[in-house]
C-alpha positions as CSV (number, residue, x, y, z in Angstrom):
1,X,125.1,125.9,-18.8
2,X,128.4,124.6,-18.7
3,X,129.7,123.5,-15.0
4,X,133.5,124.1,-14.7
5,X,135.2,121.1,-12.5
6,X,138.1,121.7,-10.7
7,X,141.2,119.9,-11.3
8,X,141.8,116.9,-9.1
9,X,145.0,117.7,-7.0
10,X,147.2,114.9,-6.1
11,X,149.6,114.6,-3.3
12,X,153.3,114.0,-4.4
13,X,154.2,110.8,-3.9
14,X,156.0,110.6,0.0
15,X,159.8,108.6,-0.6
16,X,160.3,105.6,1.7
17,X,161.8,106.7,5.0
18,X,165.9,106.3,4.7
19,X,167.9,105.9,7.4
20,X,170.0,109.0,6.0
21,X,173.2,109.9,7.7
22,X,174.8,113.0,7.9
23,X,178.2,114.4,7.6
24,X,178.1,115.3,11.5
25,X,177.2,112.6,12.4
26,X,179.8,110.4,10.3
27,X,182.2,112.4,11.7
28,X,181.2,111.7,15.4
29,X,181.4,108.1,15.0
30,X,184.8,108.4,13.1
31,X,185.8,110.2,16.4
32,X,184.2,108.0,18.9
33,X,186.0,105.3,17.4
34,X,189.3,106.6,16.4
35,X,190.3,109.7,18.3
36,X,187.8,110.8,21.1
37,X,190.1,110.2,23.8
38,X,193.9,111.5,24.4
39,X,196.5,109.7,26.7
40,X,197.3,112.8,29.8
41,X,201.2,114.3,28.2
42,X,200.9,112.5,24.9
43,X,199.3,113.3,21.7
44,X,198.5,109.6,21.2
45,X,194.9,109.7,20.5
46,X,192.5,106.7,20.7
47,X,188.7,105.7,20.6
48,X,186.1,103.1,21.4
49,X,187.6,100.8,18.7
50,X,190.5,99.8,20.9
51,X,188.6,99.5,24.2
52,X,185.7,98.0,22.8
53,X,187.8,95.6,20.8
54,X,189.2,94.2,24.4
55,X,185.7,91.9,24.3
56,X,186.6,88.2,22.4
57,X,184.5,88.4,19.8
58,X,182.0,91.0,20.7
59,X,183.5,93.7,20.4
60,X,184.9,92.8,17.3
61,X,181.1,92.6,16.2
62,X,180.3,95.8,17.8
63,X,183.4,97.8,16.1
64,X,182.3,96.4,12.8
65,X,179.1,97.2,12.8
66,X,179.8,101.0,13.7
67,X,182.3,101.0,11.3
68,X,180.4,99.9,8.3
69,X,178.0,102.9,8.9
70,X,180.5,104.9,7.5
71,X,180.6,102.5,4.5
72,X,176.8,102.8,4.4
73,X,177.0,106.7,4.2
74,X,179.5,107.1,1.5
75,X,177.1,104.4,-0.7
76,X,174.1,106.9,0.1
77,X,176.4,109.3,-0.9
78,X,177.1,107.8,-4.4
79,X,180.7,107.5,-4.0
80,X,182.6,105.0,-6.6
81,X,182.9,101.7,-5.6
82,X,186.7,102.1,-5.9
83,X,186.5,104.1,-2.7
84,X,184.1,102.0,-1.1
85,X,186.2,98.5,-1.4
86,X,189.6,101.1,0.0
87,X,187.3,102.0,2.8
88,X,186.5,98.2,3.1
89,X,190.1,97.1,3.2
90,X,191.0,99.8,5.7
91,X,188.1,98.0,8.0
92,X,189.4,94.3,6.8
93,X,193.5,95.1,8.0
94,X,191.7,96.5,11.0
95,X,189.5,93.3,12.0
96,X,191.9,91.1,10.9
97,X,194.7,92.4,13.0
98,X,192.5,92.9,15.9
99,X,191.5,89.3,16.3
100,X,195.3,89.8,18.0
101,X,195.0,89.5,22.0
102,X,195.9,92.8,23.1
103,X,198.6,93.6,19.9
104,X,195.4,94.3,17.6
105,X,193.8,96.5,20.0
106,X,197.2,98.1,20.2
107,X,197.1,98.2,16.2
108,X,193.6,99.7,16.4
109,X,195.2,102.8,18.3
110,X,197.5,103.8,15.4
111,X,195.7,102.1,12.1
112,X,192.2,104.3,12.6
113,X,190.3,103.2,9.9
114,X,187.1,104.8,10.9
115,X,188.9,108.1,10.4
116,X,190.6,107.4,7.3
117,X,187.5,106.3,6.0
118,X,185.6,109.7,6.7
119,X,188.4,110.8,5.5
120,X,187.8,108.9,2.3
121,X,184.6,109.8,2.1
122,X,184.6,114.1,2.4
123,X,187.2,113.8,-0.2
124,X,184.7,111.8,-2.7
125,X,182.2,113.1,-1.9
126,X,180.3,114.0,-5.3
127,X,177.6,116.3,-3.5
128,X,175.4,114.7,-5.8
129,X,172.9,111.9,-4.5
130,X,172.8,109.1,-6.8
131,X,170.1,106.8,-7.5
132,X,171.6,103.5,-7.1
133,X,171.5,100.7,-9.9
134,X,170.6,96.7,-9.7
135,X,174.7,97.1,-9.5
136,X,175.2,99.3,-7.3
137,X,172.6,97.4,-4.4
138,X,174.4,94.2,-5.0
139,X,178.0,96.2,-4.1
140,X,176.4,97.1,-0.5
141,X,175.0,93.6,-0.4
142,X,178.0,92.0,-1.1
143,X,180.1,94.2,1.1
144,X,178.0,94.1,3.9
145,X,178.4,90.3,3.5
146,X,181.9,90.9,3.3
147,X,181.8,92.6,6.9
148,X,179.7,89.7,8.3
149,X,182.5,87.6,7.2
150,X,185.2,90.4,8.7
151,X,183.0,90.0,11.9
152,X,182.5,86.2,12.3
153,X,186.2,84.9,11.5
154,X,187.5,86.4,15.0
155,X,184.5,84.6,16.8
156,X,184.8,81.5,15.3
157,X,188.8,82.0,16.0
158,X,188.0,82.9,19.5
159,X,186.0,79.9,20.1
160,X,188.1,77.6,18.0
161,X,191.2,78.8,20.7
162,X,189.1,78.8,23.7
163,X,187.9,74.9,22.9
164,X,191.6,74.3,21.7
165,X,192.8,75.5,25.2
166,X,190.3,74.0,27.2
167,X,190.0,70.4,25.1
168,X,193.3,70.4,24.4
């Protein structure tokens, strides 16, 4: 008499697509900025950063963006925000410097924050993926802000010399 129903069966929830990083890949762009490329009898080792960095403004941009993907994949990582705002200062003394005609792309060649900040990060790295607080969002936002800032000085430098130059 009795009609046995079968249990509904529910497909688990699908997480939103992340643009997740991985450790490879970090460490490719650490060494496409930093070290990909060796000066013939010299162990002098540079990257994109320098070379990239020659363009007034844009490449500054460019450089900063890249970089701050290594920011972004220590935060998915759950690394303290200690090691995030070092990683952030290594990038600021970087683009800050580099707003230099030619001396900061010369600085870029020996400072190599990209690597020192993969660096960074494989040494933090917990292992274990942290769900991120109210807190912890507002620390990416405000240092992604802070690399908008990193990245809009040296144009607005650029500019301000060009027009100084030209206007007198």
């Amino acid at each position: 008499m009795g009609s046995h129903s079968q249990p509904e069966i529910i497909p688990p929830h699908k997480p939103a697509v992340r643009f997740e990083i991985s450790d490879q890949q970090l460490e490719y762009l650490a060494s496409l900025l930093d070290d990909v490329f060796t000066i013939p009898g010299t162990k002098l080792r540079f990257g994109l950063d320098p070379v990239v960095g020659l363009i007034p403004g844009l490449g500054d941009f460019i450089t900063g963006f890249m970089s701050f993907l290594i920011i972004y994949g220590a935060w998915q990582r759950g690394l303290p925000r200690v090691t995030m705002a070092r990683m952030f200062t290594n990038i600021a003394i970087d683009t800050l410097l580099g707003i230099i005609p030619v001396a900061g792309d010369a600085f870029d060649v020996v400072w190599k924050s990209n690597r020192m900040n993969y660096n960074l990060l494989m040494r933090s790295k917990s292992g274990v993926r942290a769900s991120h607080t109210l807190q912890d969002w507002l620390f990416l936002i405000a240092l992604a802000l802070g690399m908008v800032a990193l990245v809009v000085i040296p144009i607005m430098v650029t500019v301000w010399i060009i027009r100084w130059v030209i206007w007198g």
